[in-house]
C-alpha positions as CSV (number, residue, x, y, z in Angstrom):
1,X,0.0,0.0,0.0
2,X,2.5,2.1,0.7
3,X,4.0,2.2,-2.7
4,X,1.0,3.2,-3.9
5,X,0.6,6.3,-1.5
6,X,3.8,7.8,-1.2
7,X,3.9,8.5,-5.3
8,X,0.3,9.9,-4.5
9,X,1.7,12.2,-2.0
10,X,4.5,13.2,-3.4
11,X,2.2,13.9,-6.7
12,X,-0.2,16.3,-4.6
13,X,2.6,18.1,-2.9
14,X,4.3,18.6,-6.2
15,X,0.8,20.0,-7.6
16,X,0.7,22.6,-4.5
17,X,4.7,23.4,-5.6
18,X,3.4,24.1,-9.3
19,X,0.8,26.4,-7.6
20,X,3.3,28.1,-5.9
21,X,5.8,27.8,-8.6
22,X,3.2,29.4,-11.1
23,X,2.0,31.9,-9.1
24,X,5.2,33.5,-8.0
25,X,6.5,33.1,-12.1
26,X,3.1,34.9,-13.0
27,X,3.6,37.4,-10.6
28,X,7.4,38.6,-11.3
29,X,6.4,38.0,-15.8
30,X,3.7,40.8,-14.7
31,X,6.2,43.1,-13.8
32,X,8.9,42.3,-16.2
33,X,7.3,40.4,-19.0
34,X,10.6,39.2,-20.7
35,X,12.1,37.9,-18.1
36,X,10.5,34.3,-19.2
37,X,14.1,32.7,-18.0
38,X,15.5,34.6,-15.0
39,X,11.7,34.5,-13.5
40,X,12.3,30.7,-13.2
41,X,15.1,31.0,-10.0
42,X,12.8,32.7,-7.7
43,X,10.1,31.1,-8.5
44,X,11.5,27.4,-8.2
45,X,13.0,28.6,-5.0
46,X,10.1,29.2,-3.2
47,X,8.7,26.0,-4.7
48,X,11.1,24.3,-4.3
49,X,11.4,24.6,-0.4
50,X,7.9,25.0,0.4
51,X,7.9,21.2,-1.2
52,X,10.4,20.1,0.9
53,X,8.7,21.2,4.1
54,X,5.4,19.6,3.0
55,X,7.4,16.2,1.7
56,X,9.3,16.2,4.8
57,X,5.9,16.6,7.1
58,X,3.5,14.8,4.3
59,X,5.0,12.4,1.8
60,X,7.8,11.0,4.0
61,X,7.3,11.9,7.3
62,X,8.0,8.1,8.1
63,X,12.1,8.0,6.5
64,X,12.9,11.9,6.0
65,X,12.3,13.5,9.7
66,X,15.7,12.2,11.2
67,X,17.7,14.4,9.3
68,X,19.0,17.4,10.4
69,X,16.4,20.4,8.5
70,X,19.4,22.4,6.9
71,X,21.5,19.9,6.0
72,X,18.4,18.1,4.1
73,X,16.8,21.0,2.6
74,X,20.5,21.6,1.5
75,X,20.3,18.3,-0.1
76,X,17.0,18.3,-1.7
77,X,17.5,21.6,-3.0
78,X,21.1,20.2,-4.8
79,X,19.1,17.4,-6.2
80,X,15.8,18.5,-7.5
81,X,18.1,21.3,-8.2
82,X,18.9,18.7,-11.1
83,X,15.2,18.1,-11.6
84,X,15.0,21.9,-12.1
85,X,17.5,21.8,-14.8
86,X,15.5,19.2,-16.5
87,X,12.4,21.5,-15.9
88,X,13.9,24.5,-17.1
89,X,15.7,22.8,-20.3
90,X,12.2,21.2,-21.2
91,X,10.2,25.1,-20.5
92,X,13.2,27.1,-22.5
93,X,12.8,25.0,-25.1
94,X,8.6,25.1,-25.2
95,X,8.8,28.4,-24.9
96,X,11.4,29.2,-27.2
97,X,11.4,27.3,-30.0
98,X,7.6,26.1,-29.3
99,X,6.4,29.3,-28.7
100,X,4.5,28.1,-25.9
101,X,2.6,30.3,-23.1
102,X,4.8,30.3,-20.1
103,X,2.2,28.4,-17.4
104,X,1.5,25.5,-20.1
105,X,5.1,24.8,-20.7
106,X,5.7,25.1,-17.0
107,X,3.1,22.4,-16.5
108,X,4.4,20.1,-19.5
109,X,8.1,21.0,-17.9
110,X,7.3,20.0,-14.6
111,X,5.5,16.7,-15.0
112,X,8.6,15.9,-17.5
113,X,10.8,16.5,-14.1
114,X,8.9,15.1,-11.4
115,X,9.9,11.4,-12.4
116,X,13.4,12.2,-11.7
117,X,12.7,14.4,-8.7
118,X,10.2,11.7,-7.0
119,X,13.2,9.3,-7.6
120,X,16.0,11.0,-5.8
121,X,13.4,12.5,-3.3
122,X,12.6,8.7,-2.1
123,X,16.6,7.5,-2.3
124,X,18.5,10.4,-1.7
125,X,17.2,12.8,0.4
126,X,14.6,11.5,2.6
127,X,15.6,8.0,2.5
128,X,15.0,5.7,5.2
129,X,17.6,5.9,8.3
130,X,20.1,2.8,8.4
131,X,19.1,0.3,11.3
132,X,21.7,-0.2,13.5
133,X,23.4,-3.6,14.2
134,X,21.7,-5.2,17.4
């Protein structure tokens, strides 16, 4: 069962990061409407740790809670990080060369990234403490 919620979660908390995510590119392309690119940084920072938070309370409360906040958020940052680059290769492109609106390649860039970010999520960064030898 749990195989089968902790994707499900990580899936919802991801769809509250795009929220966030979209909303904070939307609001900085309102102000400077070029910046299609640079808006990305902000905006995937705030998303990006507001995630974490809510994976670390939500999705994998069970494995990721031992760690030590900074030192995880540092790491999940550094890998979905990564996951970003993905994002951000797949959105330049759409919105480049596709000539896609910002929020739909955003969308299409972010479920292209979430595979990769789910899997080093779950192994890397909140993975499940060692048991120690009785």
């Amino acid at each position: 069962m749990r195989r089968l919620i902790e994707p499900a979660r990580f899936a919802l908390v991801g769809g509250m990061g795009f929220l966030i995510d979209g909303a904070i590119l939307s609001g900085i392309l309102h102000f400077f409407p070029t910046a299609v690119l640079a808006a990305r940084v902000p905006s995937f920072l705030a998303a990006a740790t507001a995630t974490w938070w809510l994976h670390r309370r939500f999705t994998f409360r069970e494995t990721g809670a031992h760690r030590p906040k900074a030192a995880q958020w540092a790491s999940f940052i550094a890998t979905n990080g990564v996951g970003n680059l993905i994002n951000l290769l797949v959105y330049g492109v759409l919105v480049t060369v596709g000539d896609w609106r910002p929020l739909l390649a955003l969308a299409a860039a972010s479920i292209v990234a979430m595979f990769f970010n789910y899997s080093v999520s779950r192994f890397i960064v909140f993975r499940a403490r060692p048991r120690s030898e009785p």
